[in-house]
C-alpha positions as CSV (number, residue, x, y, z in Angstrom):
1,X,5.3,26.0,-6.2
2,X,5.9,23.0,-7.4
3,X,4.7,22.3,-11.0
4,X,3.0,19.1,-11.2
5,X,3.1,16.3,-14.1
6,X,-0.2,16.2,-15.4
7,X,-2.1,12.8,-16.8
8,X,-5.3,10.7,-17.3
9,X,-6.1,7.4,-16.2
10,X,-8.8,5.2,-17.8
11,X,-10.5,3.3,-15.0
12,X,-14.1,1.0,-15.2
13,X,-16.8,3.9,-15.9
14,X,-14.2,6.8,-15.9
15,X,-11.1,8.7,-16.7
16,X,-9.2,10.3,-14.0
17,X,-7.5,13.6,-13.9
18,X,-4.3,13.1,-11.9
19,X,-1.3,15.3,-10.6
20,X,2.5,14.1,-9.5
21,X,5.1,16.3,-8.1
22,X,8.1,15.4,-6.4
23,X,10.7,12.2,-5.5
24,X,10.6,9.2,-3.5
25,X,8.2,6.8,-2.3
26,X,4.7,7.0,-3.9
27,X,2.6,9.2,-1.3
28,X,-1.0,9.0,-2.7
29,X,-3.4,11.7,-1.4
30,X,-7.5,11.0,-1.8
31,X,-9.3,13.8,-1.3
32,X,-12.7,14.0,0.1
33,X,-15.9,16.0,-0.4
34,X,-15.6,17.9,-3.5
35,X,-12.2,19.0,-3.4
36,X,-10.3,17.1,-5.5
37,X,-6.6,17.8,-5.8
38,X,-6.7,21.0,-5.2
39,X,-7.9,20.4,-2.0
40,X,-3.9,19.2,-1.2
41,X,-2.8,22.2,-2.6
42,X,-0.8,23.6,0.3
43,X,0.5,20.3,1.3
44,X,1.3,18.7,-1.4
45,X,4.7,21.3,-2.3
46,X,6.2,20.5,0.6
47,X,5.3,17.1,1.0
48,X,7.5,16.3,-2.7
49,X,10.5,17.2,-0.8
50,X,10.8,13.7,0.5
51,X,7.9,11.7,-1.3
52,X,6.5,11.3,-5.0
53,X,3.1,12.8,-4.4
54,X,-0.2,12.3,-6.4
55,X,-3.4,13.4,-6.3
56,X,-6.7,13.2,-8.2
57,X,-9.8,14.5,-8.8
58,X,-12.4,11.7,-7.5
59,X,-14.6,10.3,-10.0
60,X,-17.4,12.4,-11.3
61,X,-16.1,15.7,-10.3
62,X,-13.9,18.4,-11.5
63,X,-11.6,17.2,-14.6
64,X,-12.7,13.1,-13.7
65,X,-15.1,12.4,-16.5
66,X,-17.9,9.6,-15.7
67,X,-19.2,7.4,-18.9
68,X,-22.2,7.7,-17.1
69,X,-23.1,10.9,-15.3
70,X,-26.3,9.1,-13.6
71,X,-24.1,5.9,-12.5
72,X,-24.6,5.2,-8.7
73,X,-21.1,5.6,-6.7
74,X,-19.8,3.2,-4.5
75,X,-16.8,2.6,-2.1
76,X,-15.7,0.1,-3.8
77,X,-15.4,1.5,-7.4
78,X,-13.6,4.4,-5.7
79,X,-11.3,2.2,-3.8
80,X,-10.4,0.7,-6.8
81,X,-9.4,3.9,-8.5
82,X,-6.8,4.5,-6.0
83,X,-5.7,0.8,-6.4
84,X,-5.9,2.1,-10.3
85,X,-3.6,4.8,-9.4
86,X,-1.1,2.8,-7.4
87,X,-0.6,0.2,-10.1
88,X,0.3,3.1,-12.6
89,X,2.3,5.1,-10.3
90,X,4.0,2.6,-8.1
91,X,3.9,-0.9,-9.8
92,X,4.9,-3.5,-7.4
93,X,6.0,-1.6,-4.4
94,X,3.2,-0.8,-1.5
95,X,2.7,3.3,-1.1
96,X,2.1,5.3,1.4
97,X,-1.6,6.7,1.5
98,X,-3.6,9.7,3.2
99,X,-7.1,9.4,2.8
100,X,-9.5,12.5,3.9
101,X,-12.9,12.5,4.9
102,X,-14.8,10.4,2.3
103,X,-11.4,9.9,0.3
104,X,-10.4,8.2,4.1
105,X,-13.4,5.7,3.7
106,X,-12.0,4.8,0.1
107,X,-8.7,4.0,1.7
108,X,-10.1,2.1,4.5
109,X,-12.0,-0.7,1.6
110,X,-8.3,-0.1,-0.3
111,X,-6.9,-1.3,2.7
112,X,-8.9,-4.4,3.0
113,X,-9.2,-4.9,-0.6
114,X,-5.3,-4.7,-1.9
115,X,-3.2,-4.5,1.4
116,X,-0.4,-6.0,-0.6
117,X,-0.4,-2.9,-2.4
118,X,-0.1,-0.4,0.8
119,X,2.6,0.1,3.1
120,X,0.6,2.7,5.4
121,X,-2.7,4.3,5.5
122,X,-4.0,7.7,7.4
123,X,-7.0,7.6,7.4
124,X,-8.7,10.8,8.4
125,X,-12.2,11.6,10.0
126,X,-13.5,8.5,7.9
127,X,-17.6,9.1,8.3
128,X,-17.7,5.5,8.9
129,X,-21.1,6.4,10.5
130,X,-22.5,2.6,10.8
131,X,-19.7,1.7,13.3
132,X,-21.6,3.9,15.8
133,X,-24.3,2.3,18.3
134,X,-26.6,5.6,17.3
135,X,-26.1,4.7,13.7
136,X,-29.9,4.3,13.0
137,X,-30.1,7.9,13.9
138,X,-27.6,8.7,10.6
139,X,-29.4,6.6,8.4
140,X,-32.5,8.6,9.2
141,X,-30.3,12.0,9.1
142,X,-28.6,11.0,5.3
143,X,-32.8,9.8,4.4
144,X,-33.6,13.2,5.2
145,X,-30.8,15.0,3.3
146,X,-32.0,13.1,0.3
147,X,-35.8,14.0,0.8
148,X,-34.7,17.0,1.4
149,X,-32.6,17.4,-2.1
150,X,-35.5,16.0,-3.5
151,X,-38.4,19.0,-2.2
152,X,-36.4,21.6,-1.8
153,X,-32.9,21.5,-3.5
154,X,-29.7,21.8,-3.2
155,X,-28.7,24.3,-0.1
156,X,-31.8,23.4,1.8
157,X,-30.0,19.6,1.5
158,X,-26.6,21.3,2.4
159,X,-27.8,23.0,5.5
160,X,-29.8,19.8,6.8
161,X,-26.5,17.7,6.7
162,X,-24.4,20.8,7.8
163,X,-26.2,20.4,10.9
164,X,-25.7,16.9,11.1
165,X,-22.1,16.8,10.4
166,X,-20.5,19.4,12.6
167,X,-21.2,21.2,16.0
168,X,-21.2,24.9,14.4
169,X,-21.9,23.8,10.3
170,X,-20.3,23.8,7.2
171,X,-18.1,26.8,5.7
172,X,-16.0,27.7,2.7
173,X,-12.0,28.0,4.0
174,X,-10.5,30.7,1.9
175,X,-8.7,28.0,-0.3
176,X,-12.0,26.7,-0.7
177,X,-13.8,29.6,-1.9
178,X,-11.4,30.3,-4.1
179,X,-12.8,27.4,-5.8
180,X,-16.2,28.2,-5.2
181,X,-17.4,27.7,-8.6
182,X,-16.3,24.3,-9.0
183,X,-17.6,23.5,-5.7
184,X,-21.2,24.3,-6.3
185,X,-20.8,22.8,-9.6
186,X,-20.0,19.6,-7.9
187,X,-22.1,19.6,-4.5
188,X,-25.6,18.2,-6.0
189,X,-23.8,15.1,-7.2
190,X,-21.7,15.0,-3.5
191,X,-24.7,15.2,-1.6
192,X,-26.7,12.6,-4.6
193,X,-24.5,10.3,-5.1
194,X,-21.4,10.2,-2.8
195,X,-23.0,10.8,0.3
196,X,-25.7,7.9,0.7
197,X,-23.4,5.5,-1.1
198,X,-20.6,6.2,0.9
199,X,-22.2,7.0,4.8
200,X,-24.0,3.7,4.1
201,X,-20.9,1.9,4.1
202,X,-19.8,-1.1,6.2
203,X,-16.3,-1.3,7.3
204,X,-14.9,-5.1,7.4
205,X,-14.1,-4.1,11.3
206,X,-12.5,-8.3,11.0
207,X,-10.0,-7.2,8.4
208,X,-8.8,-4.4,9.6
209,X,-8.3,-5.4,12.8
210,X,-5.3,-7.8,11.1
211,X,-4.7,-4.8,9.3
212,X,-4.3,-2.4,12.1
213,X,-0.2,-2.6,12.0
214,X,-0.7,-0.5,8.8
215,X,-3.6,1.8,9.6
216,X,-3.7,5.1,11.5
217,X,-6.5,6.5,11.9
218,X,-6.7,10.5,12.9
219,X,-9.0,13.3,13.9
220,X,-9.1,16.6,14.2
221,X,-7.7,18.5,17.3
222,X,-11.0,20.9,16.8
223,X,-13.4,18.3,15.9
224,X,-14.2,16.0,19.1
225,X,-18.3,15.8,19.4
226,X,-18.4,16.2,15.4
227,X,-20.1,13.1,13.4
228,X,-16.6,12.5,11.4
229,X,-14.8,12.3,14.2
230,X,-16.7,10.3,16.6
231,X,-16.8,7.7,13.9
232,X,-13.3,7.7,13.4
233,X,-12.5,7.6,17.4
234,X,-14.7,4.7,17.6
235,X,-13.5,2.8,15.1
236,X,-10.0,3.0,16.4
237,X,-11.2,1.9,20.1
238,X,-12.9,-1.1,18.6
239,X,-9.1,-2.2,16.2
240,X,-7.4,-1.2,19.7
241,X,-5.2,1.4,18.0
242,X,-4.9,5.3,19.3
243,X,-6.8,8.0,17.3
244,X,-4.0,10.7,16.3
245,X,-4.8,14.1,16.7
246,X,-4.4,16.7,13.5
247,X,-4.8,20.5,14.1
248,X,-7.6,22.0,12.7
249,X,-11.0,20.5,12.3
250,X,-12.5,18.0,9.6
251,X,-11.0,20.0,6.9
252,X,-7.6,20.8,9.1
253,X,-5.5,20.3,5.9
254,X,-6.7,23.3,4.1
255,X,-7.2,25.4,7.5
256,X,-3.8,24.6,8.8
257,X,-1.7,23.3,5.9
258,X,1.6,23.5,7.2
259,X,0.5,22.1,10.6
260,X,-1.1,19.5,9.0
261,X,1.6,18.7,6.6
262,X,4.2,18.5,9.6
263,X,1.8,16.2,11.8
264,X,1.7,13.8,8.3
265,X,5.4,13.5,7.8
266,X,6.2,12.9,11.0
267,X,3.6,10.1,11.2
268,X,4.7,8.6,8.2
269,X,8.3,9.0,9.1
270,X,7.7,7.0,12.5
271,X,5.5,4.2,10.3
272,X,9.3,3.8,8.1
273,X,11.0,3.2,11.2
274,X,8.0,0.8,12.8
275,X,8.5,-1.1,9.6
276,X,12.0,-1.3,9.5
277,X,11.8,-2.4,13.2
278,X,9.5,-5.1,12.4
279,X,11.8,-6.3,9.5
280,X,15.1,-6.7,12.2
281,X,13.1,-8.5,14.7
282,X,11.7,-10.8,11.7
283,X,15.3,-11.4,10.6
């Protein structure tokens, strides 16, 4: 295992606990749900063999401090962050960057927002839930997660948008129960805060669609039917691009690490060439 350089970036609101391992062009991992960098735990190792890789705990949870532990969260303040992070770690030279669930919408507004600053985003099983033609029906689903936090509390909540999410519900992966604690320390401000502000959000379908040359959006190979995944398959018939398929589920990269891992290099091996293409034809 590969022992990571450890820091803290201010940021409006915050200070971010980050990790960097390896060489190479800056790979920048967001993380999604509450998993924060460990989540990329048995990626990110192999992954420094060719790239610099960092990751970060998202704002509010784990070792990423809020000024304000009551402050609403939005895309955009998270998109920032990772903009944050790619002026410290790779000033003046686009990165490379893998977004996951949540972590995936955050990369889609970083996209739009800074595309000077990225070179390729994968964005993966983005919850992008308003693209959908049944979206009404996910407003009414997140409204009743929050009513439901409210009455009842916190795994009452869980289990209503459990249901919603996925065909057979949530559960722990053994990496993720190994973090258990930290999980349920972090899942009432997930399902408080980042959940309603983030499956609210609006992608600027316009701007990526100019965008689309650097954007790939994926899914899981065990997820099609699931609410991540149709959003994200949707979203990539309406920018005309093809959905790439990841093994495992929504959470393939802590199920199926190495698989995962493999799928990612080779994706962002074949963007480098795209790109260099695209540079000879411009010459």
């Amino acid at each position: 295992m590969t022992v990571p350089t450890i820091g803290s970036l201010r940021v409006n609101g915050a200070t971010l606990h980050y990790e960097v391992r390896g060489r190479g062009p800056l790979l920048l991992l967001i993380p999604g749900g509450t998993g924060g960098a460990a989540s990329f735990d048995g990626i990110a190792d192999d992954l420094a063999a060719a790239y610099t890789v960092a990751t970060y705990d998202q704002r509010g949870m784990a070792r990423s401090t809020l000024d304000d532990p009551e402050a609403e969260q939005h895309v955009a303040e998270h998109a920032d962050d990772a903009y944050r992070m790619l002026e410290l770690l790779s000033p003046g030279e686009p990165a490379l960057v893998l977004g996951a669930s949540s972590g995936a919408i955050a990369a889609l507004h970083l996209l739009t927002a800074h595309p000077e600053r990225v070179a390729r985003v994968v964005a993966h099983e983005p919850p992008v839930v308003e693209v959908l033609p049944d979206a009404a029906e996910h407003r009414a689903l997140i409204a009743h997660v929050q009513e439901t936090l409210r009455t009842q509390g916190l795994m009452p909540a869980m289990a209503v948008f459990a249901a919603g999410l996925q065909k057979d519900g949530l559960e722990l992966t053994p990496r993720a129960a190994a973090r258990a604690d930290q999980t349920m320390a972090d899942l009432p401000y997930f399902v408080g805060r980042i959940v309603p502000g983030f499956m609210s959000y609006v992608p600027d379908v316009r701007r990526l669609e100019g965008l689309s040359d650097r954007l790939v959006l994926a899914g899981g190979q065990d997820s099609p039917g699931e609410l991540p995944y149709r959003a994200a398959a949707y979203l990539a018939e309406r920018l005309g691009t093809e959905l790439q398929h990841f093994p495992g589920g929504h959470v393939g990269l802590t199920t199926h690490p190495e698989e995962f891992g493999e799928h990612l290099r080779k994706i962002l091996r074949d963007s480098v060439a795209e790109g260099q293409a695209r540079e000879r034809t411009a010459c």
